[in-house]
C-alpha positions as CSV (number, residue, x, y, z in Angstrom):
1,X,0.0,0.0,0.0
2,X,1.0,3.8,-0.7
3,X,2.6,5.7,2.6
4,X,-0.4,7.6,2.6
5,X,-3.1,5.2,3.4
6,X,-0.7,3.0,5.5
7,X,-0.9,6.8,7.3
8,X,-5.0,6.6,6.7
9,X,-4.9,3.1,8.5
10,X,-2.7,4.0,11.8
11,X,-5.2,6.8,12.4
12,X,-8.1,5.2,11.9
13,X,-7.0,2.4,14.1
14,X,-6.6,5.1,16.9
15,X,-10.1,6.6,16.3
16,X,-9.2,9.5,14.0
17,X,-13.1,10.1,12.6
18,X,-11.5,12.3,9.4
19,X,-8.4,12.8,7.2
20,X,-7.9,15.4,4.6
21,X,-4.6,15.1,2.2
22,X,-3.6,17.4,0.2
23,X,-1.4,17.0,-2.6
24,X,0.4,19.0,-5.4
25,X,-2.2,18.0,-8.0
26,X,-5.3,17.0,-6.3
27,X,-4.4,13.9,-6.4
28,X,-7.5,12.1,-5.1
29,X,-6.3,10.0,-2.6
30,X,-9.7,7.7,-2.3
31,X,-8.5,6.5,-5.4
32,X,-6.0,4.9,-5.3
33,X,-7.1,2.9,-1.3
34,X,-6.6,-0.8,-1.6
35,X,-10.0,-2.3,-2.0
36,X,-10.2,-3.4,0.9
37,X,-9.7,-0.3,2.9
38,X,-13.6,0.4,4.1
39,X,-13.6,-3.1,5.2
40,X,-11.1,-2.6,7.9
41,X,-11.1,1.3,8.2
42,X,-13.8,3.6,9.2
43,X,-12.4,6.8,8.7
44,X,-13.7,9.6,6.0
45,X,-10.6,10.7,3.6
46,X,-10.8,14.1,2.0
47,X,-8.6,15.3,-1.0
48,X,-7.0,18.8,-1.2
49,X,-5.2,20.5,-3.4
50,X,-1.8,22.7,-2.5
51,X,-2.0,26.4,-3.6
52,X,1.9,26.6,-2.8
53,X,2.5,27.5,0.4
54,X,2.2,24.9,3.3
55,X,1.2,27.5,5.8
56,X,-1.6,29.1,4.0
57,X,-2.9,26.1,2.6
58,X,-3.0,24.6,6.5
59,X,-4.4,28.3,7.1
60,X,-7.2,28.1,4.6
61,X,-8.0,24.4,5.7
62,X,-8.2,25.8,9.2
63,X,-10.8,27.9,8.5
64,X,-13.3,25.0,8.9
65,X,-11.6,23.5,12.3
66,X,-12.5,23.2,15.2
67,X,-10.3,21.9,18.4
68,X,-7.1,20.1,17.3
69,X,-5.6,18.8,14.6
70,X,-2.4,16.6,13.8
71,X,-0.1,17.6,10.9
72,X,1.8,15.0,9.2
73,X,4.2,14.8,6.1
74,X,2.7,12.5,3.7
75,X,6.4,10.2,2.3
76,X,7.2,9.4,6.1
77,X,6.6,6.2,8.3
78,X,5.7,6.6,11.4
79,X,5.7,5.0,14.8
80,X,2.2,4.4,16.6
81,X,3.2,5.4,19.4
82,X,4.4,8.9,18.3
83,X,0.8,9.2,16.3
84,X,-0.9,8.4,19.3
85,X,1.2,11.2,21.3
86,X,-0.1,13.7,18.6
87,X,-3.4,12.7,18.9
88,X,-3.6,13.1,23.1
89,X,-2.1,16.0,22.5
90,X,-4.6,17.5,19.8
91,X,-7.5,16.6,21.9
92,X,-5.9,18.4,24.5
93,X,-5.5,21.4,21.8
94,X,-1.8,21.8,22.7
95,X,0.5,22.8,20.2
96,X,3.3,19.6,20.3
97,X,6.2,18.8,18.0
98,X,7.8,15.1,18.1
99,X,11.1,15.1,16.6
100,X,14.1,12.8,15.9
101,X,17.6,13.4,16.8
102,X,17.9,14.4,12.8
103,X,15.2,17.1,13.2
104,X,13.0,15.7,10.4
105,X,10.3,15.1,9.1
106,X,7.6,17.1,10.5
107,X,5.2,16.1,13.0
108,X,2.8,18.3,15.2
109,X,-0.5,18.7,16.6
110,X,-2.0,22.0,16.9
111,X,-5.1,23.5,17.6
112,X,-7.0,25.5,14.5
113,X,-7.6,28.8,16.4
114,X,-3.3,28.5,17.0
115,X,-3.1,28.1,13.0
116,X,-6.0,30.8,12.4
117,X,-4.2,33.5,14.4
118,X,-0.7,33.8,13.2
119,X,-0.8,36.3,10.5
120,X,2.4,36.7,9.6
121,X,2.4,36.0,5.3
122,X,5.8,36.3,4.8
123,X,5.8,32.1,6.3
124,X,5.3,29.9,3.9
125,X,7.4,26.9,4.7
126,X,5.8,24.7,7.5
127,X,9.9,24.5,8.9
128,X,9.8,28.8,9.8
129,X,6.3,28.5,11.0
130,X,7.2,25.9,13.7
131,X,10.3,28.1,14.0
132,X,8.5,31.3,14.8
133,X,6.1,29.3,17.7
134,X,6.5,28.5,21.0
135,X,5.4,24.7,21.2
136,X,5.9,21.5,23.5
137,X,9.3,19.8,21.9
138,X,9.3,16.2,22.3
139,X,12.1,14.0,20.9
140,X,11.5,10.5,20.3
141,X,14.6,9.1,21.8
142,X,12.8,10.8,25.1
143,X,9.6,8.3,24.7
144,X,8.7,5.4,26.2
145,X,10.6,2.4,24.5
146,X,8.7,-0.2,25.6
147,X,6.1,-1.9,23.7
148,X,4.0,-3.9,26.0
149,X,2.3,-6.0,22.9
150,X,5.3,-7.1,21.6
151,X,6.9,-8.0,25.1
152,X,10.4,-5.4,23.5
153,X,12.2,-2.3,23.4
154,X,12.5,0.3,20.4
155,X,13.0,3.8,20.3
156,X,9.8,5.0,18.7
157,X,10.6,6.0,14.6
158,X,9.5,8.7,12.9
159,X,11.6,9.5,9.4
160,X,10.8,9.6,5.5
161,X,11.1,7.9,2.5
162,X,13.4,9.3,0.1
163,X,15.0,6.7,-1.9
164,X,14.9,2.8,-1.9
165,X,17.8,2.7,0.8
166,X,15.2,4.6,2.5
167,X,12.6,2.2,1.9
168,X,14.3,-0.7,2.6
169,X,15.3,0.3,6.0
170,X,11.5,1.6,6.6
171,X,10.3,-2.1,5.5
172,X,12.7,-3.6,8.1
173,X,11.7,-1.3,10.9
174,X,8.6,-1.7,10.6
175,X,8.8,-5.7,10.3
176,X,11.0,-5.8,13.6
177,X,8.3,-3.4,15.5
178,X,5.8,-6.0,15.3
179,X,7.9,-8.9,16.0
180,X,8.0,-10.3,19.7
181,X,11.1,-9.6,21.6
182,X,10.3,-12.2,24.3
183,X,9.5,-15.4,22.1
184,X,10.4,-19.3,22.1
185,X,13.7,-19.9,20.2
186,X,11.9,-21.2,17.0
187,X,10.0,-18.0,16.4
188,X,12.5,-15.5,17.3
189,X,15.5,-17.5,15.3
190,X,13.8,-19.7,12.7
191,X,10.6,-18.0,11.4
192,X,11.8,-14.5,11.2
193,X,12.9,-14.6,7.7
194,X,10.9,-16.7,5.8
195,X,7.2,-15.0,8.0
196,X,9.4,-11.5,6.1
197,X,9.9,-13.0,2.9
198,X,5.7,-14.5,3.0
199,X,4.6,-11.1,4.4
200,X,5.9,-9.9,1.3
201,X,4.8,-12.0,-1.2
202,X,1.0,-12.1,0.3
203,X,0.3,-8.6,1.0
204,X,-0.4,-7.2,-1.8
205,X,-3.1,-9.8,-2.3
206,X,-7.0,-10.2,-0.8
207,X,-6.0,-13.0,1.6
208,X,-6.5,-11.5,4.6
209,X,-4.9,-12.3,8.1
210,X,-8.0,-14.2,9.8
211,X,-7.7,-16.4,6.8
212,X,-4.4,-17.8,7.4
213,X,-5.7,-17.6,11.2
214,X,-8.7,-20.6,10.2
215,X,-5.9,-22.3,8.2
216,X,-3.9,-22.8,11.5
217,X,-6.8,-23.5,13.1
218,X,-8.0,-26.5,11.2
219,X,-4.7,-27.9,11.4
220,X,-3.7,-27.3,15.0
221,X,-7.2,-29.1,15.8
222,X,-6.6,-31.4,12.5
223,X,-3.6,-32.7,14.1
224,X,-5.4,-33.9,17.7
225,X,-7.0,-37.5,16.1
226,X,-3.3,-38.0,14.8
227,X,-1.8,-38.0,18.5
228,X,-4.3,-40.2,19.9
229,X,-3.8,-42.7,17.3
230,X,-0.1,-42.6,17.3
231,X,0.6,-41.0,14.1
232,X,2.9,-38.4,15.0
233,X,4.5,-37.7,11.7
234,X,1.5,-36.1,10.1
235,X,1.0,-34.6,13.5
236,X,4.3,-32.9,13.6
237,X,4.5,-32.1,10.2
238,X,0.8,-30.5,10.8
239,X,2.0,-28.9,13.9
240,X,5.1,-27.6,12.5
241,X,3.2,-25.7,9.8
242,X,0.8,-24.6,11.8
243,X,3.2,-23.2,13.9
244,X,4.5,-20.9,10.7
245,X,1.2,-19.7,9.7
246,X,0.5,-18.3,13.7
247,X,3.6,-16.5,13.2
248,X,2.7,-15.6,10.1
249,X,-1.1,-14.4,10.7
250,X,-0.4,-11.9,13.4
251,X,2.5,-10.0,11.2
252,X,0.5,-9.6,8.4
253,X,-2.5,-8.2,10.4
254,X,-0.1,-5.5,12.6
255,X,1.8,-4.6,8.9
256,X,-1.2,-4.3,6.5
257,X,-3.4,-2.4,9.7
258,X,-5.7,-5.2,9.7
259,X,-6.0,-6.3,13.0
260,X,-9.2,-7.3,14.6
261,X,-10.6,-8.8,18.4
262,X,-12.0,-10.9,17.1
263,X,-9.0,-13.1,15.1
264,X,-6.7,-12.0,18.6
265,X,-9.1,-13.5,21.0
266,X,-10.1,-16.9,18.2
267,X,-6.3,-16.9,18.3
268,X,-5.2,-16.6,21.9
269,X,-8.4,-18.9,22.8
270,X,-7.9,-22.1,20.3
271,X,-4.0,-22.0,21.7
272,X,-4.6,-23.6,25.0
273,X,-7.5,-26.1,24.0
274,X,-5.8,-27.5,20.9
275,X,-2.4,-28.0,22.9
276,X,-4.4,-29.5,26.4
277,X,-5.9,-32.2,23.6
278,X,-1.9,-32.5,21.8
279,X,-0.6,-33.2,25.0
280,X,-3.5,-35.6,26.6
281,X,-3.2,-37.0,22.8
282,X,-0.3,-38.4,23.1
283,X,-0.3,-39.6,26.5
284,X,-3.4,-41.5,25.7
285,X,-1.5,-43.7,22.8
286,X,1.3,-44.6,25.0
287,X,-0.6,-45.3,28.4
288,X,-4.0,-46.2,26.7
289,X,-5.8,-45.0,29.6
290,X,-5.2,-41.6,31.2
291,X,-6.8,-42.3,34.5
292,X,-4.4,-45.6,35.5
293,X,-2.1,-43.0,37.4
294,X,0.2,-46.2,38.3
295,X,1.3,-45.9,34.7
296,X,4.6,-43.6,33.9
297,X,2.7,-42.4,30.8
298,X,-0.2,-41.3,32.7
299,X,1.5,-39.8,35.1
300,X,3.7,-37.8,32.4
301,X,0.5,-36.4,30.2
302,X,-0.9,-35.3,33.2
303,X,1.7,-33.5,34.9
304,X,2.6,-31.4,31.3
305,X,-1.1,-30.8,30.9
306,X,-1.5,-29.4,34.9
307,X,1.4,-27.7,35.2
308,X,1.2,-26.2,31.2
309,X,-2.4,-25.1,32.8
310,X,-1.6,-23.7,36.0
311,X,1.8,-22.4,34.4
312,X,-1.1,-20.1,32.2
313,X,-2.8,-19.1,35.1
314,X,0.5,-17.4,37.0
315,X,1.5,-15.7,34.4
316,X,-1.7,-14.5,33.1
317,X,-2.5,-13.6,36.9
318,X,0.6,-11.6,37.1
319,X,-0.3,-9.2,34.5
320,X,-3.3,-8.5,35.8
321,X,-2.4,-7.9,39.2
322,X,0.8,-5.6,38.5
323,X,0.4,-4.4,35.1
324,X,3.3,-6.0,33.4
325,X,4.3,-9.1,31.5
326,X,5.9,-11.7,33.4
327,X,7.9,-13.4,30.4
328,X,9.9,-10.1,30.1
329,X,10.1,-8.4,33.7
330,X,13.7,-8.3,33.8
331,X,16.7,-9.9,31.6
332,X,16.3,-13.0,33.2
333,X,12.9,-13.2,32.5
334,X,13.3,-12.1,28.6
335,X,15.9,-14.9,28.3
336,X,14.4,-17.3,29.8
337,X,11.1,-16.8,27.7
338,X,13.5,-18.1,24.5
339,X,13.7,-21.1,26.0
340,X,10.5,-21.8,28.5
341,X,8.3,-25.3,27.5
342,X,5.4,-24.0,25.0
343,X,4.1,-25.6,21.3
344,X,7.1,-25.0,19.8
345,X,9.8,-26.9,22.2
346,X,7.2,-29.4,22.0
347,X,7.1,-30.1,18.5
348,X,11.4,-29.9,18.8
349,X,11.4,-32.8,21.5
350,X,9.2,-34.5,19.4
351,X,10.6,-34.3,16.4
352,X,14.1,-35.6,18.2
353,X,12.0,-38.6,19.7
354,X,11.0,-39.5,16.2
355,X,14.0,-39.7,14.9
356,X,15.4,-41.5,17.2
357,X,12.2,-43.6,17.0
358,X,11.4,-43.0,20.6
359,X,8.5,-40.9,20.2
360,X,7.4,-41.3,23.9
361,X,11.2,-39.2,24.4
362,X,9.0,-36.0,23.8
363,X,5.9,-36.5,25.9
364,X,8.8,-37.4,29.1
365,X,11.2,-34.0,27.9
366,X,7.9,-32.2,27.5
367,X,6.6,-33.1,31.1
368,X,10.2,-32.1,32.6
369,X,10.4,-28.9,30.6
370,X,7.0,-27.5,31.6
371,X,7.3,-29.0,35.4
372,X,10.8,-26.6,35.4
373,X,9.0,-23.9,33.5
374,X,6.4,-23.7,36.1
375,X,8.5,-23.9,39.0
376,X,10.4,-21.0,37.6
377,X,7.8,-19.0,36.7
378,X,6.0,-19.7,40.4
379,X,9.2,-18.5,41.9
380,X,9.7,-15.0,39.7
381,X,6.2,-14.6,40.6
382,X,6.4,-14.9,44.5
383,X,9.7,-12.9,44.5
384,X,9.3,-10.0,42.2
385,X,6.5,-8.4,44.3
386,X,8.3,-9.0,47.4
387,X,11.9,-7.5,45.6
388,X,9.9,-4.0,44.5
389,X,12.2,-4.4,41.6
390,X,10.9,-2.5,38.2
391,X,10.3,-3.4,34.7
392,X,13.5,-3.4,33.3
393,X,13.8,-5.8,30.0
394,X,16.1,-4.4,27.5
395,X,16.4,-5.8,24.0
């Protein structure tokens, strides 16, 4: 999609109700929208032409404001965070610049009576007329770094597209600023490139995130009669690929602004039930009966399906009491996360069982992983609140 309506996108995401662009040639920017636009975006887009001066042509626009307005340069990418900033501040009608350490590009809310009462004409150049007012500076390496959502650190961006170098690097920051800092060691190391290199090839094209969210779905699920029955190729190779595609369905919603609470909650929901019914799965085909608790296997299935469940619980509990995530409260927390038991060690073990042809090797590894993950994580959770230690992940 152009700059422009990825702009259109971010602000309707943050409740923007209208947009006007204006362009050298009135250029109608409703035009050009990808198709799909209205579907995902309720926000009304108005074209404008320039009449060669920024100022006056903000001037005349101002003319039918009322209360703030955010002012953006139409070839730049920008941060959500620093958008949502502008738009705070707007509501609050305070006049607020967010810059980089390079002074550029240009980025301010404003109120429309500010715009409507400077009447200095010489100005045309939005640069001087920022230069001439007192406003709230904010620079970006001064904002929060965190991004709770993606369990990391970045500096918010804010710059524009010039040229392809510019391009490229835009493409790559905005890839890693919707990619989990805090992740198992298959999706951080393994799936980064090719989820890049898919994101790029499907983009363009009407599939749409939820989609390749059912996709995974029928396969995570798909998979469960192949564990009972002790056909764990098909179920890994099922797994495995399902694996990709909920990398891959949840980078293509953040990039292409098409997110929705629906595909999060279907997502975060069918996680948990398919992977109870994995794990009972195959502890059912070796033991045969999951309630003979004098049997190894038994015993096994159900200690990696309690403690995977209360192992949930904690840290979901944890967030809610204090705020933050647990997987990436401090460093040791963050690096830990890498390697803590979920799906994807479990498919690993697995796979290592299976070629060794002892499959039951991953249902035994499994139970110890998650039995250590959950001691670990009950013992972060007891002693953080007791330390009074802060938020502190870097990455």
């Amino acid at each position: 999609m152009t700059l422009t309506e990825k702009l259109l996108r971010q602000l309707s995401a943050l409740k923007v109700a209208e947009a006007i662009v204006v362009s050298p040639d009135g250029h109608r920017v409703e035009e050009s929208l990808r198709k799909d636009f209205k579907k995902w975006h309720n926000i009304s887009v108005k074209s404008e032409e320039f009449d060669g001066s920024e100022v006056t042509t903000l001037k005349s626009l101002a003319k039918e404001w009322e209360g703030g307005v955010v002012v953006l340069q139409g070839n730049t990418i920008v941060d959500g965070r620093v958008l949502e900033l502008l738009i705070n501040r707007a509501k609050e009608g305070k006049f607020c610049q967010i810059k980089t350490a390079e002074n550029k590009p240009y980025a301010f809310s404003i109120n429309g009576e500010q715009l409507k009462e400077n009447t200095d004409q010489t100005i045309d150049t939005l640069k001087d007329f920022l230069a001439s007012r007192e406003r709230e500076i904010i620079l970006t390496s001064e904002m929060d770094s965190y991004i709770g959502s993606m369990r990391r650190r970045m500096e918010p961006f804010l710059f524009s597209i010039d040229d392809s170098e510019s391009l490229k690097k835009a493409e790559k920051i905005a890839f890693i600023s919707i990619y989990k800092g805090a992740t198992d060691f298959i999706t951080k190391y393994a799936w980064p490139l090719p989820t890049r290199l898919m994101v790029h090839l499907i983009s363009p094209t009407g599939i749409t995130p939820n989609q390749i969210t059912y996709i995974s779905m029928v396969l995570s699920f798909g998979a469960i009669p192949f564990f009972f029955m002790g056909w764990f190729w098909p179920a890994w190779i099922m797994g495995i690929v399902m694996s990709f595609l909920d990398t891959l369905d949840g980078k293509l919603a953040r990039l292409t602004l098409r997110t929705s609470e629906a595909g999060h909650w279907l997502d975060n929901a069918s996680d948990t039930i398919y992977l109870w019914l994995w794990y009972l799965g195959i502890g059912w085909y070796f033991s045969e009966n999951l309630f003979d608790f004098t049997d190894i296997n038994t015993q096994a299935s159900w200690a990696l399906v309690g403690f995977f469940t209360i192992d949930k619980i904690i840290t979901g509990l944890f967030k809610k009491l204090f705020g933050a995530q647990l997987h990436d409260f401090g460093p040791i927390d963050y690096h830990a996360r890498i390697f803590i038991a979920r799906r994807n060690p479990f498919l690993v073990v697995l796979l290592v069982g299976l070629i060794i042809g002892q499959p039951e090797f991953g249902l035994y590894a499994m139970a110890i992983w998650q039995t250590a993950t959950f001691a670990f994580h009950m013992m972060r959770f007891i002693y953080l609140p007791l330390s009074g230690q802060k938020h502190q992940v870097n990455s």
